[in-house]
N, C-alpha and C positions, 0 to 999 in steps of 0.2 A: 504494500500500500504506500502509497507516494503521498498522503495528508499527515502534515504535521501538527504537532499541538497547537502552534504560533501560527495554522491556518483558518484554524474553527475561535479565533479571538477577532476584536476590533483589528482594522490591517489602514494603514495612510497607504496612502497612493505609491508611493516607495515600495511599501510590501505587497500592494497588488502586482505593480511591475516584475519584484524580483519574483515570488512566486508561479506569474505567468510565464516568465521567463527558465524556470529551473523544473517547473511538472511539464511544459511543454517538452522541452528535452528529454525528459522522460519519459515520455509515452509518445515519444517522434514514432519511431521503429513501428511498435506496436500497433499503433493507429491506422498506419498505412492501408495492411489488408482489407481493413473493413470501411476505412475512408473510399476506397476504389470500388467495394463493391455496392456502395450506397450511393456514391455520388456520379458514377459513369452514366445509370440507369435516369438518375434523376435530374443531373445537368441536361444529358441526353431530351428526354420527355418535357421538361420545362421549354428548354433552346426550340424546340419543334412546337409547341402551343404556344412559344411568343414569336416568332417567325408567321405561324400561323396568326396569330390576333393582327399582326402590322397590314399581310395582306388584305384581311376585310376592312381595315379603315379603320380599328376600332379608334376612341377618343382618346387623346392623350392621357384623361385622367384612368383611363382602362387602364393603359399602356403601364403607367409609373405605380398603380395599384396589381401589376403582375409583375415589375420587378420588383417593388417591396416585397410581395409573394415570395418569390425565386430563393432569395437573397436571404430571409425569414426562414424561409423551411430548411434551407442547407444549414444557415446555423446554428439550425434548433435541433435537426438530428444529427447533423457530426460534431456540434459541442453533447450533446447527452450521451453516445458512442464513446467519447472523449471522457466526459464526464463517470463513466461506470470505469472504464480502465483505470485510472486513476483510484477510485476505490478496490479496484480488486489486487492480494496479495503478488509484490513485483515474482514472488517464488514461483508461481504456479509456471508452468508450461508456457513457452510462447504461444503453439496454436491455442492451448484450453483460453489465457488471456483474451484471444481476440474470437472466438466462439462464444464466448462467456457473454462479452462487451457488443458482441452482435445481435446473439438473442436476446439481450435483455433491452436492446435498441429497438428491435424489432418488434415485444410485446408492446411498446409502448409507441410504437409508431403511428398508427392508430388516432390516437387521444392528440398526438401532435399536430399531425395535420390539419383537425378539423381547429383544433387551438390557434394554429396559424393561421388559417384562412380569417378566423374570428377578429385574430389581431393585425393584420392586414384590412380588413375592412374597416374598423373603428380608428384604426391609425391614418387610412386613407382618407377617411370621411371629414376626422378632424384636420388634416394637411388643406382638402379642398375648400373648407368652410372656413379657416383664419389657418395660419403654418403655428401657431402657440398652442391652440388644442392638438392637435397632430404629433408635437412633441413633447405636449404631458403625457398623454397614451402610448407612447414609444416608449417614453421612462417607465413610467409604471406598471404594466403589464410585460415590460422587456425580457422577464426575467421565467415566465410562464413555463418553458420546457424544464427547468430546472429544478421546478417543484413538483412536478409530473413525472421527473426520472426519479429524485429522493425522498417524497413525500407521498411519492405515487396519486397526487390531486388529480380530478378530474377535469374534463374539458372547462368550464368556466371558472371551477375553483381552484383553478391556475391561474389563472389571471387572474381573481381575486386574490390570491396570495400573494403573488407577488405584488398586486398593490399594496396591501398591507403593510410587505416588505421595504417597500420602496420608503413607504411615508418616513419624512423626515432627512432622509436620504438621496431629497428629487434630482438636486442639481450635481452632483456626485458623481450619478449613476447614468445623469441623461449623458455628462461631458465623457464617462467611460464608451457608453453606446456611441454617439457618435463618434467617438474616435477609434471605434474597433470599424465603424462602417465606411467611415472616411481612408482611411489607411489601409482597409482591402479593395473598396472601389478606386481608388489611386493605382494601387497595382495590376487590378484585373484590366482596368482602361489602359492604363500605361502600356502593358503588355499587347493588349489587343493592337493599339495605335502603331506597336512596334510592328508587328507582322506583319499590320496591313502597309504600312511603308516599305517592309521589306517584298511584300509578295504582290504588293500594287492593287490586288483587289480582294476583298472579304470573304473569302471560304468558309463553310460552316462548320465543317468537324474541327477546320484548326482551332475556332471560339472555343470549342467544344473541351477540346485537347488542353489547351489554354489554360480554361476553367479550371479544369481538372485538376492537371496540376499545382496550379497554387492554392487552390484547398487542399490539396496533400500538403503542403508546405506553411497554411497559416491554420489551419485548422487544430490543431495540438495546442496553438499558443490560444487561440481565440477561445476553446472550450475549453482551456485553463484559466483564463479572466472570468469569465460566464462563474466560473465555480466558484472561485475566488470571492467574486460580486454577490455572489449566493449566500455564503459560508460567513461572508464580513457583516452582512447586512440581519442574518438570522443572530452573530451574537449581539450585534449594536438593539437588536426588536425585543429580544428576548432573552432567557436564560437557557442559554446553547456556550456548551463547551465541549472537552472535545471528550467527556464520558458521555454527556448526551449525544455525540457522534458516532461514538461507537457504537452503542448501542442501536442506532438509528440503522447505519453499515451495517453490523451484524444482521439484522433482520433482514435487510436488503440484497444481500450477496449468499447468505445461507441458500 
């Protein structure tokens, strides 16, 4: 297990960094298999229903309410993938690790998706009606896979929880979110902009390929922040330490 005591306490922004920084590395290797096998299928089907939505015309506000979709669902299940590895013992088996960290991705898969769509919509709705509502609903509910992988909450009372979670902690956690989504869409444009320079016109599997990639590459760090943000904000709400985590872990990985 890669959580430390000093992770399930209050953590500054220092201690979110070095944290994300030091369980990402840890669970770099491990992630891979099941980052590939999740995110191929689903970049894959996403990149082909918004390809598809551009042809029909849809409206712009479709359009940026299916990449928040996109962008939402990938981080929700390769941070919770991310997030179960991280609790299960580094002893076990490479493959049992990433078996383990798959089914129990996959049980909850489910409850995700329709959670995202939920908070894609209520996020989208508050962007189009003033950009301030749109970004209390991003903080607030941001955190919804989280409590669905370790709490095992259900579709709406995951978002209520992490509201919960959030209170008191708004501006914190909004300035984390954006700057986990700003500093991935930097990269993934970045990249993109580079290929099409180099190959002069826009192919689709390369986006594809692209994609891929760099969520094999930022996805450990990013579903080690998400936890971080989770773990920091349950001990500042409540009395959560780290026998109340184990205890919580045990039940959950048994």
């Amino acid at each position: 297990m890669d959580i430390s005591k000093e992770q399930t306490q209050p953590q500054t922004f220092k201690d979110l960094m070095r944290n994300m920084s030091q369980n990402g590395k840890r669970v770099f290797l491990v992630s891979i298999p099941g980052t590939l096998l999740i995110s191929v299928p689903l970049i894959t089907v996403l990149f082909f229903f918004f390809d598809y939505m551009i042809q029909l015309g849809v409206s712009v506000v479709e359009i940026e309410a299916l990449r928040i979709f996109n962008q939402a669902l990938l981080f929700s299940v390769l941070g919770v993938q991310v997030f179960y590895l991280l609790l299960l013992d580094r002893e076990l088996p490479f493959k049992k690790r990433v078996l383990t960290g798959l089914k129990k991705t996959a049980l909850v898969f489910p409850a995700i998706i329709v959670a995202t769509i939920l908070y894609t919509v209520l996020t989208t709705f508050g962007l189009a009606l003033l950009v301030i509502p749109g970004l209390i609903i991003y903080a607030y509910l941001g955190l919804f896979a989280q409590t669905i992988a370790f709490e095992n909450k259900g579709i709406v009372k995951s978002l209520m929880r992490s509201r919960q979670l959030v209170i008191g902690s708004f501006w914190r956690i909004l300035g984390l979110l954006l700057l986990i989504i700003i500093a991935s869409n930097v990269l993934i444009v970045g990249a993109e902009i580079l290929f099409l320079f180099m190959l002069g016109t826009p192919i689709f599997w390369v986006d594809i390929v692209i994609n891929t990639i760099l969520y094999l590459f930022m996805m450990p760090f990013i579903g080690s922040l998400y936890m971080s943000m989770y773990f920091d904000l349950r001990a500042r709400q409540e009395a959560f330490d780290y026998a109340v985590f184990s205890k919580e872990r045990g039940q959950l990985v048994s």
